[in-house]
Residue frames relative to the residue before (quaternion, step in Angstrom):
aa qw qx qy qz dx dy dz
X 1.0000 0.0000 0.0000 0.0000 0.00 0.00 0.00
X 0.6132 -0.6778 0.3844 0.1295 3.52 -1.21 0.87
X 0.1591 0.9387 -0.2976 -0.0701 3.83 0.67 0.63
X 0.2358 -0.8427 0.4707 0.1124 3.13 2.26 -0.29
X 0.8168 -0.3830 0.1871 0.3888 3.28 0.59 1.59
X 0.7603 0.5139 -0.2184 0.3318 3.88 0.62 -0.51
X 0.7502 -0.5831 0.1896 0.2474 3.16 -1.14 1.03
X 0.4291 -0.7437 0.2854 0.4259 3.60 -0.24 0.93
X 0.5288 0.5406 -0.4619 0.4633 3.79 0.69 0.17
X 0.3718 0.7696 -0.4093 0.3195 3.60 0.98 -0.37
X 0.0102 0.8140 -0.4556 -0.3601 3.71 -0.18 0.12
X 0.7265 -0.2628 0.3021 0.5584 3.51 -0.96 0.14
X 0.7786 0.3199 -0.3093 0.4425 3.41 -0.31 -1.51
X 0.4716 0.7002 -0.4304 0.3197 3.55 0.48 -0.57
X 0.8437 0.2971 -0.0968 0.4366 3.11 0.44 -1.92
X 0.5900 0.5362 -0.3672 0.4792 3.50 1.17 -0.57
X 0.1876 0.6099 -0.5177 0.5699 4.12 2.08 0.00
X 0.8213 0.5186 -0.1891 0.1439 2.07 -1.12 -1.87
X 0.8761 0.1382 -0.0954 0.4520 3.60 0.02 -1.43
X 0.4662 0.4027 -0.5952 0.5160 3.98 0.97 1.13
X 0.2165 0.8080 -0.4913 0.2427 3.58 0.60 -0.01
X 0.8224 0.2539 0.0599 0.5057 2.95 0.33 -2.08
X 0.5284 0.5666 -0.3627 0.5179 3.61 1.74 0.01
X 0.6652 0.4875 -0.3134 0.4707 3.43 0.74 -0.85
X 0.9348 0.0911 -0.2275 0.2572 3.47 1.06 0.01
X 0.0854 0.8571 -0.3543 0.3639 2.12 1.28 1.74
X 0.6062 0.5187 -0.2434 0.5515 3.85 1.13 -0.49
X 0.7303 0.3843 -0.3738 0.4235 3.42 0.72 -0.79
X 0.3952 0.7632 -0.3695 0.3532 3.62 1.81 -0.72
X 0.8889 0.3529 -0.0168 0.2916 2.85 0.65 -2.08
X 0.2625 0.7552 -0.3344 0.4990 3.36 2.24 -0.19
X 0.8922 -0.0028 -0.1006 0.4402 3.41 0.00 -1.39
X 0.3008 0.6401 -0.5559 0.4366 3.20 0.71 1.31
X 0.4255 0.7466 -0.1857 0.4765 3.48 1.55 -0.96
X 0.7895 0.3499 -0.0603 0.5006 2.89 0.32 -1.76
X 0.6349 0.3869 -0.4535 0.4915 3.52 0.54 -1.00
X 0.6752 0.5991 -0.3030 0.3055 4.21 0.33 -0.61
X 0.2664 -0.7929 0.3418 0.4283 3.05 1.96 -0.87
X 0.0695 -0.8443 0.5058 -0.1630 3.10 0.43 1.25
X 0.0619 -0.7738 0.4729 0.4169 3.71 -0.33 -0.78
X 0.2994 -0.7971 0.4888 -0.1897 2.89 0.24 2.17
X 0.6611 -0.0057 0.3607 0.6579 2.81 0.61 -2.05
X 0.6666 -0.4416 0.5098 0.3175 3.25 -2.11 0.71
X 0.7132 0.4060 -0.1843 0.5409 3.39 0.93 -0.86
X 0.1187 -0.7879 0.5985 -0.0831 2.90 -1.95 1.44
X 0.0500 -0.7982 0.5531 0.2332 3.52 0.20 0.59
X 0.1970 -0.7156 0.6659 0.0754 3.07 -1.89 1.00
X 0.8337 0.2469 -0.2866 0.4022 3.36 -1.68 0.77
X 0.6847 -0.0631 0.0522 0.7242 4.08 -0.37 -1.25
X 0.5499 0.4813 -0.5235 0.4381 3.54 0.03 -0.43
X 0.6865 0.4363 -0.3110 0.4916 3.64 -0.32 -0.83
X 0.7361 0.4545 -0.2490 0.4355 3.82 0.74 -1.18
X 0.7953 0.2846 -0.2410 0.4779 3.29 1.13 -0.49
X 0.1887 0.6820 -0.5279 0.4696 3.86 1.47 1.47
X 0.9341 0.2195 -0.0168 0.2811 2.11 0.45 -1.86
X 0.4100 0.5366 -0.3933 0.6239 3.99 1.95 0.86
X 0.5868 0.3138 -0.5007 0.5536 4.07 0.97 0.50
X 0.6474 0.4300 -0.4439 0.4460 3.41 0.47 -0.15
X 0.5953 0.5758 -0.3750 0.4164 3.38 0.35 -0.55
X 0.6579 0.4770 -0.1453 0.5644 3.25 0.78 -2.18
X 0.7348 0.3382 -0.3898 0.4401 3.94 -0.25 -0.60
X 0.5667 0.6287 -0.3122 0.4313 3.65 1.15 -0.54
X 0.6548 0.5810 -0.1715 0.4520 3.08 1.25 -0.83
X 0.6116 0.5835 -0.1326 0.5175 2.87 0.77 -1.30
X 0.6728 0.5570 -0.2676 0.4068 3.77 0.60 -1.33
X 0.6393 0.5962 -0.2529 0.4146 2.87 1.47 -1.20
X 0.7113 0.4815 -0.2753 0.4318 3.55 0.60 -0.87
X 0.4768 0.5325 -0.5629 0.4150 3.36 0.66 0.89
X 0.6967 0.4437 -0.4647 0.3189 3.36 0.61 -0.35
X 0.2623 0.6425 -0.5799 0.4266 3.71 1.34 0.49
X 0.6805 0.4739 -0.4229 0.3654 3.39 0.11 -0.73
X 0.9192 0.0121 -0.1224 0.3742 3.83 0.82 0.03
X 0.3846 0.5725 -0.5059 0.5180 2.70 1.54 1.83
X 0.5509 -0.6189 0.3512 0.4360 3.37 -0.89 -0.27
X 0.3765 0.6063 -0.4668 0.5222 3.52 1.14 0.01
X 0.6545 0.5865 -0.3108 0.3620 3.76 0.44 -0.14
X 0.8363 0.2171 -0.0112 0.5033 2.94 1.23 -1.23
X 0.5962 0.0713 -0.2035 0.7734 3.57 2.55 0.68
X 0.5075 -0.6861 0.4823 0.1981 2.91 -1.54 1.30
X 0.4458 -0.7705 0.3046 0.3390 3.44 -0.09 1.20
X 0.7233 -0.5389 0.1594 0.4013 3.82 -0.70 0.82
X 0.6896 0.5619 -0.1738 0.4225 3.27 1.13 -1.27
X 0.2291 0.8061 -0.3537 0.4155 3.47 1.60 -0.05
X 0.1990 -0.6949 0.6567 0.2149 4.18 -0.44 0.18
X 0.7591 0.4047 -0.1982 0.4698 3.48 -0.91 0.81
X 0.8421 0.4687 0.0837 0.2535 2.69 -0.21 -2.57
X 0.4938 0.8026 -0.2575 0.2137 3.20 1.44 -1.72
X 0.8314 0.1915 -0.0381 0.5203 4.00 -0.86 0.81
X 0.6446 0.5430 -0.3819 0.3793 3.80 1.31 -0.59
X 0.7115 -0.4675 0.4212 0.3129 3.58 -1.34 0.42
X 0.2881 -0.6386 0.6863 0.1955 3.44 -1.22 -0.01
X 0.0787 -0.7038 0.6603 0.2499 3.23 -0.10 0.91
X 0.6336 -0.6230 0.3764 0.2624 3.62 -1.54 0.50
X 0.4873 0.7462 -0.2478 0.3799 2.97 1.38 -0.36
X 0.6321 0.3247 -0.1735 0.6819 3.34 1.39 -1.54
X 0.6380 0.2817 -0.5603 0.4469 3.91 -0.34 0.84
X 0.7101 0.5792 -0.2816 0.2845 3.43 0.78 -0.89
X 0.5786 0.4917 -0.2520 0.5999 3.45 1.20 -0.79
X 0.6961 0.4918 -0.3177 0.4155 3.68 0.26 -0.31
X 0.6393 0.5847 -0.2331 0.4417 2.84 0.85 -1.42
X 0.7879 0.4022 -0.1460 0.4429 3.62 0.55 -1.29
X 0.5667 0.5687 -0.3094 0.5096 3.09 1.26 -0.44
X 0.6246 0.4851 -0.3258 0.5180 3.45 0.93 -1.00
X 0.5176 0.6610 -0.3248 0.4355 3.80 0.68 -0.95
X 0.7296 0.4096 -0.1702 0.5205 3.38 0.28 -2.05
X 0.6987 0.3069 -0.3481 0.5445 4.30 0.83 -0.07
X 0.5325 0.4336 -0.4627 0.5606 3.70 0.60 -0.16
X 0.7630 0.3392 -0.3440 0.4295 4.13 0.24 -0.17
X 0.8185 0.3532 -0.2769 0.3587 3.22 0.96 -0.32
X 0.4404 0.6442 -0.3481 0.5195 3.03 2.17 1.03
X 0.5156 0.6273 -0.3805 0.4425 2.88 1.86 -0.15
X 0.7049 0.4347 -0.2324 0.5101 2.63 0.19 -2.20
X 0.7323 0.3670 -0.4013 0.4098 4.10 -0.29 -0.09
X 0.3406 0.6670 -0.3507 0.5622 3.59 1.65 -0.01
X 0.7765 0.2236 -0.2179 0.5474 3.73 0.17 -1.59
X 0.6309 0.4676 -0.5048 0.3586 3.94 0.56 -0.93
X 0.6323 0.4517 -0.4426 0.4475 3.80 0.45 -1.33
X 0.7820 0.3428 -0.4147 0.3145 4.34 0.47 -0.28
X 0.4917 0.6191 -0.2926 0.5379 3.40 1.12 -0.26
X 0.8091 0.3781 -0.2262 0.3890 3.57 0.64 -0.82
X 0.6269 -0.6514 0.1745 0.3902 3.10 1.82 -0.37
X 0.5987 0.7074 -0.1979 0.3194 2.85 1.76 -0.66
X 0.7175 0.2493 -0.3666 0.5373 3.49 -1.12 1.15
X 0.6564 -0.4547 0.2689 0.5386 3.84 -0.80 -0.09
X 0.6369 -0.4899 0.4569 0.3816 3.51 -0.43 -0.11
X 0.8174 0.3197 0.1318 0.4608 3.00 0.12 -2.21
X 0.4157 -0.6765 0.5994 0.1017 3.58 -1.15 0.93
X 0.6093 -0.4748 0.2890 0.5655 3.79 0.88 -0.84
X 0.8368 -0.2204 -0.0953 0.4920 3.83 -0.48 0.09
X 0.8638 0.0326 0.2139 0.4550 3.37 -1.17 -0.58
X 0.7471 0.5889 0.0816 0.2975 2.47 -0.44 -2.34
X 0.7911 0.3353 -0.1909 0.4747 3.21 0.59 -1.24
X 0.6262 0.5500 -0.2857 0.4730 3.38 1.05 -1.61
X 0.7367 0.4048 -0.3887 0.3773 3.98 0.76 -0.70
X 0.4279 0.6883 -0.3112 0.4963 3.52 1.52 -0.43
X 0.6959 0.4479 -0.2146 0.5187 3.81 0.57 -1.37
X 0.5463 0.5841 -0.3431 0.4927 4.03 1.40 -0.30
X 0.6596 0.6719 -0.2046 0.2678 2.44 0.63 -1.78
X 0.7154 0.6019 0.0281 0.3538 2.86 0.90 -1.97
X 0.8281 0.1815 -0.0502 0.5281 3.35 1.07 -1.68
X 0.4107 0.7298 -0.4894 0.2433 3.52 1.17 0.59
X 0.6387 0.6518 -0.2484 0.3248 3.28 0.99 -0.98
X 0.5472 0.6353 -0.3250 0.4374 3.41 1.85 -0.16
X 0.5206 0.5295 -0.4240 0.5185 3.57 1.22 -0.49
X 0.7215 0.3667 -0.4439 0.3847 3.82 0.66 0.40
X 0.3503 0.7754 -0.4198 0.3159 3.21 1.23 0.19
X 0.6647 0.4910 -0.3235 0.4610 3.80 0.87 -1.29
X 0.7144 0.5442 -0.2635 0.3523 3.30 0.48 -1.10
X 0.8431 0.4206 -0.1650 0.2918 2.86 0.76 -1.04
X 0.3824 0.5395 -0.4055 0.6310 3.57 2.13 -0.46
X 0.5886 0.5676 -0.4141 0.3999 3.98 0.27 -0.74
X 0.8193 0.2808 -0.2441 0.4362 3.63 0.64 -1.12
X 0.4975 0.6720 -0.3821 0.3936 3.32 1.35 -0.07
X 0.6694 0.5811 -0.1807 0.4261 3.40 1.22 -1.61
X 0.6196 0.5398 -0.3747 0.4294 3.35 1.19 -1.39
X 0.7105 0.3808 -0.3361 0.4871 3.63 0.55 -1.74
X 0.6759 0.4427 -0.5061 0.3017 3.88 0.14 -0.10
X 0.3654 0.8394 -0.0658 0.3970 2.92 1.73 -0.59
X 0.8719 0.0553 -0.1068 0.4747 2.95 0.67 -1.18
X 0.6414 0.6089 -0.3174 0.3422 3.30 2.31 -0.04
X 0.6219 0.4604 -0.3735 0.5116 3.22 1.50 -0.04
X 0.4581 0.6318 -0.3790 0.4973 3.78 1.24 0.79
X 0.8848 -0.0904 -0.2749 0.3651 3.18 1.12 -0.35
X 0.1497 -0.7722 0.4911 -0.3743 2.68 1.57 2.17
């Protein structure tokens, strides 16, 4: 069986959660990298900080994706040794959980304000041709699995370090 590093209590689905996470947002990472490089992505190019700060949400959301797979490694549930300070200490569950869901509960309401702000009309519409605009889907659908899926991660981590 496949465990990809994670804790044998871990279930499967959990960990197979857990590690598209940071796959699912990967494309949207690498999109506006694209753009910040001047691809022809889009009509649009940011220059200077603009271009620096494309390409530090990708990075940062990339990051960030990553730390779900705490939720079913052990680095999740002890700060790993080499840590300053921290080193060898528990995780209480609390401090992954609250984040974690919290981060969820803003990753959905970036959606859902994603589909209202298109539907409602707001901002331009259109990135630059076709092509591109189906590419920029392409790319940034896979994030609408993101909430869910930190949710089901958190719950099972949730509920294994409860009756830990």
């Amino acid at each position: 069986m496949l465990r990809m590093n994670a804790l044998p209590d871990v279930p499967r689905w959990a960990v197979l959660a857990a590690h598209a996470v940071p796959l699912i947002t990967l494309p949207s990472g690498l999109w506006r990298i694209g753009v910040a490089l001047g691809l022809p992505l889009a009509d649009y190019r940011p220059v200077g900080w603009e271009a620096v700060y494309v390409v530090g949400l990708s990075v940062v959301a990339e990051a960030l994706a990553l730390l779900t797979l705490g939720l079913v490694r052990a680095w999740g549930e002890a700060v790993p040794r080499w840590v300053p300070l921290l080193g060898g200490r528990r995780v209480p569950p609390r401090a992954a959980v609250v984040p974690a869901l919290t981060g969820a509960a803003g990753l959905a309401a970036l959606c859902a304000w994603s589909f209202y702000a298109q539907y409602a009309g707001l901002g331009e519409g259109s990135i630059g041709t076709p092509a591109q605009d189906l590419l920029l889907v392409v790319c940034y659908v896979p994030l609408l699995a993101w909430p869910p899926l930190l949710v089901a991660v958190t719950v099972a981590y949730r509920r294994r370090r409860a009756t830990a």
